[in-house]
C-alpha positions in Angstrom: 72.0 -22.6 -77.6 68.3 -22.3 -78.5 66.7 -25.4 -81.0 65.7 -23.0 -84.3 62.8 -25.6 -84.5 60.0 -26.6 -82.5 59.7 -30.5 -81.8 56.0 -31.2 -82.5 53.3 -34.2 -82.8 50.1 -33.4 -84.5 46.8 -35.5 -83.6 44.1 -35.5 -85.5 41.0 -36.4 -86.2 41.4 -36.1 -90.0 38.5 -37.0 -91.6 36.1 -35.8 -89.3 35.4 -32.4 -91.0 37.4 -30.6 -93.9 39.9 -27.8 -91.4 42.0 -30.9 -90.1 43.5 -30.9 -93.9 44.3 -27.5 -93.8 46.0 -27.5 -90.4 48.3 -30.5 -91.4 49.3 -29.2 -94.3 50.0 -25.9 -92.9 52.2 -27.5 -90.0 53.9 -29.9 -92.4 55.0 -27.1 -94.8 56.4 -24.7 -91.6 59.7 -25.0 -91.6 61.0 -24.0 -88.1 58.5 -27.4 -87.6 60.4 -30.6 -86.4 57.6 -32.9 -87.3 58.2 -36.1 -84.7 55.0 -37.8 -86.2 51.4 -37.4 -87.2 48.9 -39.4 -84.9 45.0 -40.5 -86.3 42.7 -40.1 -83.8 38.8 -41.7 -83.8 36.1 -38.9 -83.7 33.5 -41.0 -82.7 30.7 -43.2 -84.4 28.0 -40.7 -85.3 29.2 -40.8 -88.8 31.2 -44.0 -88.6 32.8 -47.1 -86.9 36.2 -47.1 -88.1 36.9 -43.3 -87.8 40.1 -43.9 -86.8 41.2 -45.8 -89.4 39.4 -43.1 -91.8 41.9 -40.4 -90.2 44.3 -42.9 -91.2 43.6 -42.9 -95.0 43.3 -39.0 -94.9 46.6 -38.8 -93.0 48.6 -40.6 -95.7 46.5 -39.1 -98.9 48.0 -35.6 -97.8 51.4 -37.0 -97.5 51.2 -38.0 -100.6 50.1 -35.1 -102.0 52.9 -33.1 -100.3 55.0 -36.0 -101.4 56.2 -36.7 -97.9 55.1 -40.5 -98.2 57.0 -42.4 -95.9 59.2 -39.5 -94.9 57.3 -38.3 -91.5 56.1 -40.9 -88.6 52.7 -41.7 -88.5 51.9 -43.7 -85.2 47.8 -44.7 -85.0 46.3 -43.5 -82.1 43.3 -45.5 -80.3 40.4 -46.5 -82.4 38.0 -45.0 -79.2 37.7 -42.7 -76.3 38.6 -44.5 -72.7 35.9 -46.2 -70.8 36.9 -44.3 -67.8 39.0 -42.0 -65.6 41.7 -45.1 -64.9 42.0 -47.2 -67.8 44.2 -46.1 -70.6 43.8 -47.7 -74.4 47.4 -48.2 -75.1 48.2 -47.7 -79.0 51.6 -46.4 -80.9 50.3 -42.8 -81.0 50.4 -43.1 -77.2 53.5 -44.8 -77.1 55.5 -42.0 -79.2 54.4 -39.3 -77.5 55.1 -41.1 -74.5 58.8 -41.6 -76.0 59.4 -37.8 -77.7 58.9 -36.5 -74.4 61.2 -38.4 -72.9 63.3 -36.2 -74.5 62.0 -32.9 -74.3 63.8 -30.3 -72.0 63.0 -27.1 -70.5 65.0 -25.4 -73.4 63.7 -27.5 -76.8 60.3 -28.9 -75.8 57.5 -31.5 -77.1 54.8 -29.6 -78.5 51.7 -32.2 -78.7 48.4 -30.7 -80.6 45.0 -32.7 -80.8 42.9 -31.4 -83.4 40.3 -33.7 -81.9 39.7 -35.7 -79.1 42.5 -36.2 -76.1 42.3 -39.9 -76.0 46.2 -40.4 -76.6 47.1 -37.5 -74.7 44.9 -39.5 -71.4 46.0 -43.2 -72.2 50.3 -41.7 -72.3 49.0 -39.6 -68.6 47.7 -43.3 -67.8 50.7 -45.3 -68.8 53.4 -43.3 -67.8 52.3 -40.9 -65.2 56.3 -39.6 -64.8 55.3 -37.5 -68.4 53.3 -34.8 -66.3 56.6 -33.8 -65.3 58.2 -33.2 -68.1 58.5 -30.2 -70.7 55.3 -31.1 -72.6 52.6 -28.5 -73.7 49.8 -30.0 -74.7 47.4 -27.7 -77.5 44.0 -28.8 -77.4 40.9 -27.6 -80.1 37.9 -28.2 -77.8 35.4 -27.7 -74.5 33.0 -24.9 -75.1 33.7 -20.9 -74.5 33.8 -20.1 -70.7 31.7 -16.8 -71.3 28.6 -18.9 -71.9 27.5 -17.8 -75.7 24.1 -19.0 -77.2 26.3 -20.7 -80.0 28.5 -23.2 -76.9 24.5 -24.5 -75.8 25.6 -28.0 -77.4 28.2 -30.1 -76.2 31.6 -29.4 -77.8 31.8 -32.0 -80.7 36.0 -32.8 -79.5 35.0 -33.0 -76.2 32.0 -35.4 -76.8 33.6 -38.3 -78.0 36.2 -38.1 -74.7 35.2 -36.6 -71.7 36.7 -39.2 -70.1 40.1 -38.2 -71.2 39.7 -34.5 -71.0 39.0 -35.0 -67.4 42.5 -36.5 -66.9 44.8 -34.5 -68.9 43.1 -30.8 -67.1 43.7 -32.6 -64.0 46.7 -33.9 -64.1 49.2 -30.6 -63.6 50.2 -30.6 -67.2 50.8 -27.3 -69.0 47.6 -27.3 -71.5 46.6 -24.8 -73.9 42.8 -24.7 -74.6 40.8 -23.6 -77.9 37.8 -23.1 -76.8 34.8 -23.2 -79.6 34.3 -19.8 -79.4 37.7 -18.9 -80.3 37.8 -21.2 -83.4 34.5 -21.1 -84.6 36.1 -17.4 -85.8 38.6 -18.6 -88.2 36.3 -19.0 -91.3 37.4 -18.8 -95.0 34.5 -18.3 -98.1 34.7 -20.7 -101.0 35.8 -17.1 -103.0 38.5 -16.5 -100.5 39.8 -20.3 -101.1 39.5 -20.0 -104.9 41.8 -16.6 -105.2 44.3 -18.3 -102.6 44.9 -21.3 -103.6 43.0 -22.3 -105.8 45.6 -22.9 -108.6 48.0 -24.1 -106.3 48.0 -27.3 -108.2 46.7 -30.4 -106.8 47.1 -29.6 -103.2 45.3 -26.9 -103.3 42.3 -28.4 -105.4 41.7 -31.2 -103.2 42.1 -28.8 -100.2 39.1 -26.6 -101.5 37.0 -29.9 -102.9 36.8 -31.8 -99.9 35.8 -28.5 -98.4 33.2 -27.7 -100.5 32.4 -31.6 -100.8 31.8 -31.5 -96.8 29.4 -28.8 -96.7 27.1 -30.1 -99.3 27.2 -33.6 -97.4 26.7 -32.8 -93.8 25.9 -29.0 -93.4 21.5 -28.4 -93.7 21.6 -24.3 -94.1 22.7 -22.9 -97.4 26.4 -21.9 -97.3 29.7 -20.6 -99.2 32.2 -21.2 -95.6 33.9 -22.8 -93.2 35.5 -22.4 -90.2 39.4 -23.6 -90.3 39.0 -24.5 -86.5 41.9 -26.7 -86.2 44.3 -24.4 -87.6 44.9 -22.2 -84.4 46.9 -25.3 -82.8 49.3 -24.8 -85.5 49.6 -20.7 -85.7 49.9 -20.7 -81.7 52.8 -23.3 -82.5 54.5 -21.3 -85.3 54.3 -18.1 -82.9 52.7 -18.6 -79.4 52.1 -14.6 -79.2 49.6 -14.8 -81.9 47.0 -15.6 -79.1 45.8 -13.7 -76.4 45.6 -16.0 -73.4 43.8 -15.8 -70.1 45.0 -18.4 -67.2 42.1 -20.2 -65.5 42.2 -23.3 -62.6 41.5 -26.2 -64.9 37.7 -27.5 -64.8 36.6 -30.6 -64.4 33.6 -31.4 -67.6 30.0 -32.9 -66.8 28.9 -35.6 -68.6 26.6 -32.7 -70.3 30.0 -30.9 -71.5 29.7 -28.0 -69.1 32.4 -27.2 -67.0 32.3 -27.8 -62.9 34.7 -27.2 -60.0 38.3 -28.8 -60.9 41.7 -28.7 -59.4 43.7 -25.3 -58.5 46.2 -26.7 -61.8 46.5 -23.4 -64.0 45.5 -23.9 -67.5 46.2 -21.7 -71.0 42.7 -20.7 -72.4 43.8 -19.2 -75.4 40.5 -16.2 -75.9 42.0 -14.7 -79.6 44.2 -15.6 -82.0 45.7 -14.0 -85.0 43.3 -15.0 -87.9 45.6 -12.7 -90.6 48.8 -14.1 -89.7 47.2 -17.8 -89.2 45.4 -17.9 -92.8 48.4 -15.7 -94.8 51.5 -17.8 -93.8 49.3 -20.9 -94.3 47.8 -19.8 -98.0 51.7 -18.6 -98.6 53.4 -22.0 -97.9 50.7 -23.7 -100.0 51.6 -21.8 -102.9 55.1 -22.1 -102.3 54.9 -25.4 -102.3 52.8 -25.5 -105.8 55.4 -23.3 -107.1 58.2 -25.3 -106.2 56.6 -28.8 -107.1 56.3 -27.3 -110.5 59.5 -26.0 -111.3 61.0 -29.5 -109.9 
């Protein structure tokens, strides 16, 4: 008999941007979702040094405003990327995905998503090479488009702050599922769009479109009214992994420039569209369920 829910672990660099809050919430409200635990990743130090920790603090404000506070595992991940090829940076997020796919099984298995970088994912390869055998699929967001567009000239941001890691998972054999940034730079929603979705949804859905907006004002130099939900494919390919057209590729191995060079004969998932209706709908629908049902209670 068939599992009627999918075992999954969500990484994430949470307060990097402003779409990692839309993606956790969105995979925390699914329901055929067996949410094993939520890992904070780093992104870097450009904008800090203590992002990890700051994913952290994001991690548990959402729970609490999805009052799931101490009801869902939350494991931190390592507070930076590896400082090579052979040296994990062992830390509890590693160590439970390490453990959930100890479990995992051809019929029910561990679905591990990184919204960010693939330092955890590299440090478990590291600690316990036996897991590149088992029935892990590993969902990355990151590495720039394969077709070359002008927008992929800059290094990937998820990429930059581990090549190191990246390196090792797309060479070790694993089944991986690749995002690229041309792919989920697609999935943008207008402030308007926010504001007739969700935008009485209660306090969920008001902090969901502030620290959006918030964002933008902060870090982004061009006038806009957008954003891209980039990290919320990894949950929409999870929910239904034919809402993605994917193309199988050897993996690469990434330059220290971010471009791709010659890697192993491994097949890799490059995911090249997804399903933007289905991905925003079911996720503005569970928000507003969840407003409705938080009222009524």
């Amino acid at each position: 008999m068939k599992p009627s829910r999918r075992r999954v672990i969500i990484n994430t660099d949470a307060k990097n941007e402003a779409d990692d809050q839309f993606a956790i919430v969105h995979g925390l409200l699914s329901p055929t979702f067996d949410i094993r635990g939520l890992i904070p990743a780093h992104f870097g130090t450009r904008r800090s040094d203590r992002s990890m920790e700051e994913s952290r603090e994001e991690i548990d404000l959402l729970l609490d405003l999805l009052d799931l506070t101490g009801k869902v595992p939350v494991a931190n991940g390592a507070p930076t990327g590896i400082a090579d090829e052979q040296t994990p940076l062992d830390s509890p997020g590693a160590q439970l995905i390490i453990d959930e796919s100890k479990l995992a099984s051809k019929d029910d298995p561990l679905f591990v998503s990184f919204l960010g970088p693939i330092t955890d994912m590299a440090s478990a390869i590291l600690l316990d090479p036996a897991i590149v055998d088992r029935d892990v699929i590993v969902i990355w967001i990151g590495g720039r488009g394969y077709q070359g567009y002008s927008a992929d000239q800059r290094m990937e941001f998820n990429l930059s702050n581990d090549i190191h890691a990246a390196n090792v998972v797309f060479g070790s054999g694993m089944t991986v599922w690749q995002v690229t940034s041309d792919v989920y730079t697609k999935v943008s929603v207008s402030y308007a769009e926010l504001e007739e979705k969700i935008g009485d949804a209660g306090p969920l859905g008001k902090y969901l479109i502030d620290q959006l907006v918030e964002w933008n004002a902060t870090w982004h130099g061009e006038p806009i009214e957008s954003r891209s939900l980039g990290d919320s494919p990894a949950i929409s390919l999870m929910l239904y992994p034919h809402s993605g057209n994917f193309r199988v590729r050897p993996a690469p191995r990434f330059g220290v420039d971010g471009w791709y060079l010659r890697g192993t004969d491994n097949p890799i998932h490059v995911c090249e569209q997804v399903d933007v209706r289905f991905l925003l709908e079911d996720m503005f629908a569970k928000i507003r369920r969840f407003a409705r049902q938080r009222s009524t209670s």
